[in-house]
N, C-alpha and C positions, 0 to 999 in steps of 0.2 A: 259927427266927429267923436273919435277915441277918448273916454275920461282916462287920463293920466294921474296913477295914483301914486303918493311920495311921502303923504304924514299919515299919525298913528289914526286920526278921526276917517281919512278917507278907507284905511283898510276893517275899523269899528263900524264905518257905514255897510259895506262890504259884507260883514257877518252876519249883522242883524237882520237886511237884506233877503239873504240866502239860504234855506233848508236844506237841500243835495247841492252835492259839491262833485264834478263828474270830473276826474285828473287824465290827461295823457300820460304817458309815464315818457317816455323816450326824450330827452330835451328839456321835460318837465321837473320830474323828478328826479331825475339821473343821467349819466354820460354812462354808457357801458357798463359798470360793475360800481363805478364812482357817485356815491348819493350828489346830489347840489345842494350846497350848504345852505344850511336851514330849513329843506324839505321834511325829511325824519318829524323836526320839531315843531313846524306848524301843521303838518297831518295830527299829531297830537294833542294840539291848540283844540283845532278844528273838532276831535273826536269829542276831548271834554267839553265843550261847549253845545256836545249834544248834535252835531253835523251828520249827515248822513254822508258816507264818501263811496265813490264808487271810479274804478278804474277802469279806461277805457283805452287800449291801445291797439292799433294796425300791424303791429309786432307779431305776425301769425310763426314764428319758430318756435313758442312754446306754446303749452295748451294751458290753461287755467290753472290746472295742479302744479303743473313746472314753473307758471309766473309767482304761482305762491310761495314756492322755494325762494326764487330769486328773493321775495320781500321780505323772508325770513331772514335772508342772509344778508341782506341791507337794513336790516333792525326797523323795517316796516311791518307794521301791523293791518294784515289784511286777511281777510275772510275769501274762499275761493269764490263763494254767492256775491262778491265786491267787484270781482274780475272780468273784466269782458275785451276778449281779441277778437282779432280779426279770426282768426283761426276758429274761434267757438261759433261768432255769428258766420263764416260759411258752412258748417256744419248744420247749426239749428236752420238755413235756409235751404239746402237742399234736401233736408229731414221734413221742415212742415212746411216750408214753400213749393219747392219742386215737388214736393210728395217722392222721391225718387222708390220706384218700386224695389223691393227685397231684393232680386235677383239681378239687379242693377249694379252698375260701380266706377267708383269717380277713379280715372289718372291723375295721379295727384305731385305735379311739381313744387316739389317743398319740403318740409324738414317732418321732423319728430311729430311740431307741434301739433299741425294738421292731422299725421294720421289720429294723434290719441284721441283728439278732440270728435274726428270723423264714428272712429269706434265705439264714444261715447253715445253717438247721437243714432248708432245702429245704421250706419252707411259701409258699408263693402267697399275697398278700393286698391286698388294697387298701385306701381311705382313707388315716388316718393324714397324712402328710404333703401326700398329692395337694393342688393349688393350688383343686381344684375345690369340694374339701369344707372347706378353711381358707375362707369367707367369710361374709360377715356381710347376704349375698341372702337374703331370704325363702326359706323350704324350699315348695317346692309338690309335692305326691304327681305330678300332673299333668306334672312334666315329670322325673318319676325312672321309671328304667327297673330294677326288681328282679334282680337277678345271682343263681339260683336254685343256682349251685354256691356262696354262701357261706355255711357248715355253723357257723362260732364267729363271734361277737365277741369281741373283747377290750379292754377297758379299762385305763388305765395315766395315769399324769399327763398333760397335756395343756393344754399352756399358752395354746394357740388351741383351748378348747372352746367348741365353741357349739351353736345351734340343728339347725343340718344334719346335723352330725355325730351330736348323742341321737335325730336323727329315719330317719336311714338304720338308725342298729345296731336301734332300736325297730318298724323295719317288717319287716328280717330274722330276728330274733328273734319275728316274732308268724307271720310270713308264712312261713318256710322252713323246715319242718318236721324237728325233730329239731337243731335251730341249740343250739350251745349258750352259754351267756352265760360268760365269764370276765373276772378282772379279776386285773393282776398284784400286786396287795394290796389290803390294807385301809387304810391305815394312813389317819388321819382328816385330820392336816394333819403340815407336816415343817419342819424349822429352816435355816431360811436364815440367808443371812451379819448381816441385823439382824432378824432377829425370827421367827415361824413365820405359816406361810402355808398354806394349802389343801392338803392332801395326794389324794393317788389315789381313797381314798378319797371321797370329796366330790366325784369325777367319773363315779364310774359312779351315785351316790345318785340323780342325776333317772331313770337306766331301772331303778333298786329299785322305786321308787317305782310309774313306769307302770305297771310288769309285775308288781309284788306280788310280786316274788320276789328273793334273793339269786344274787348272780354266785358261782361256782365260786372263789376266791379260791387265787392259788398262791404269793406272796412267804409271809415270813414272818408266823405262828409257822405257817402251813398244813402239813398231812406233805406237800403235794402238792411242797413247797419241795424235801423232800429229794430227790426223781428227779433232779435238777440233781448231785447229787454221787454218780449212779450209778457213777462209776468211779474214786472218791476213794476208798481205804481207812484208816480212822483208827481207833483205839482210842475208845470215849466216854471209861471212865473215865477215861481222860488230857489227854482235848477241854474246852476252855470258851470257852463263847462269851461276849464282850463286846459289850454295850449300852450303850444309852438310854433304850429304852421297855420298860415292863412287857409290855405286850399284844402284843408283836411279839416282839422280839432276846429278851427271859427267857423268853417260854413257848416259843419256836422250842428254845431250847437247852433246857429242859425237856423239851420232846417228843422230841427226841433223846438223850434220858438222859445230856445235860453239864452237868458245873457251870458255872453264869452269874455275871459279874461285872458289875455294875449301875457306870453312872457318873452323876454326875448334871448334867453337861454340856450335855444335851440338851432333852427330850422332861420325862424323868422329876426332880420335884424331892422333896426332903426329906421334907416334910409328905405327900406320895402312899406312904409307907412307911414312915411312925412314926403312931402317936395313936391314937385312936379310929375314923378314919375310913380306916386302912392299908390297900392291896390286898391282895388274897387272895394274890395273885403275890409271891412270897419270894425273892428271890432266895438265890444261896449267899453272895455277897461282893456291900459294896458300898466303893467308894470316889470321892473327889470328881471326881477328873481320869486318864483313862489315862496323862498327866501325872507321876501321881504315884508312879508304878513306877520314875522316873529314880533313883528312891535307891538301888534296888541295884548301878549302874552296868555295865560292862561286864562283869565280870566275870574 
């Protein structure tokens, strides 16, 4: 069962507790553009009190340098060596996991974040942003020419998806043998500034569907996540990671044997983890606001 935390001693136990502090951002820290009150100032708690913080989001639109923007512009203080998306750990996995050779190159359904992040890591890739495949022209097999060194797709949010773009990754995936399908999460849909909207998820679903098969999945809770912090050394027992969703940020820190602290801010509400109809997925801690850790104050 969930510890439920609500006084200033349960959130003082909480610190003492804990060394690395691993955040979602999306739900956690913010709605869209909009901080969640009180976040700014217990990340700050947290730093003086000597914490180690580290951000982990499935958010694959930006690439590490662009998240750092964002935290600049929300008066968050974060180091790009703090940041880890989805978009970075699919990159670092097809760089030292797949090995993918030089002359290789990933189709990449998805935004900015992805290519920067791909470039970083020395992976070749097309689509994605190209102006060619952003368009709303009928797809004709007839006037596409197959590019037979491209060995992955990968899927990631994608805010211009369309027909062109599920019909190129579906022909290299049927057509180039040995191609593999990936997708930088699962995650079904994600909480914007009013409301929730389509996640990543719900963009690789139409080549599920074709291909009868599941994408290789590398955000979180996947272990493939952790290859991303192959050079991060942390203690678990001392690790916990903070959430919003059961199915993602609790079973990610789950599978890396850290305690989780649920908030319910996000994704995840009340009734998904009391009643008769509770998830399976338990967290260790839950409370309403990352917010609400301002009571132990600076210390």
């Amino acid at each position: 069962m969930a510890t439920h935390l609500s006084v200033k001693a349960d959130y003082e136990a909480l610190l003492d507790k804990y060394d690395t502090w691993m955040f979602d951002c999306d739900g956690v820290l913010w709605h869209g553009d909009r901080p969640i009150d009180g976040a700014v100032e217990v990340l700050d708690i947290l730093r003086k009190r000597g914490k180690r913080l580290l951000f982990v989001t499935n958010n694959a639109s930006k690439s590490r340098r662009s998240y750092k923007g964002k935290f600049d512009q929300l008066g968050v203080e974060a180091r790009v060596d703090e940041i880890y998306g989805s978009a970075y750990a699919a990159a670092v996995y097809i760089s030292s996991v797949m090995k993918l050779p030089k002359h290789k190159k990933v189709y990449v359904i998805g935004m900015s974040g992805i290519e920067e992040e791909l470039r970083e890591e020395g992976v070749a890739f097309l689509g994605g942003t190209d102006p060619a495949d952003n368009t709303l022209e009928p797809f004709s097999l007839a006037n596409f020419t197959l590019d037979t060194d491209v060995a992955a797709v990968l899927c990631g949010l994608d805010l211009k998806i369309n027909y062109t773009k599920i019909s190129k990754a579906f022909q290299y995936l049927t057509r180039n043998p040995g191609c593999q399908f990936l997708a930088t999460n699962d995650d079904s849909t994600f909480p914007s500034a009013d409301g929730l909207l389509p996640g990543a998820g719900s963009i690789s679903a139409p080549l599920r569907f074709a291909l009868e098969r599941d994408p290789i999945s590398i955000g979180k809770p996947a272990r493939q996540c952790w290859t991303a912090f192959r050079q991060i050394h942390f203690d678990p027992g001392r690790t916990i990671m903070i959430g919003d969703r059961l199915n993602t940020d609790i079973l990610f820190g789950q599978g890396g044997g850290l305690a989780t602290l649920l908030v319910l801010t996000g994704i995840t509400l009340k009734e998904d983890i009391t009643g008769p109809n509770a998830s399976p997925i338990v967290p260790t801690y839950v409370t309403q606001s990352i917010g609400d850790l301002r009571t132990v104050g600076s210390g």
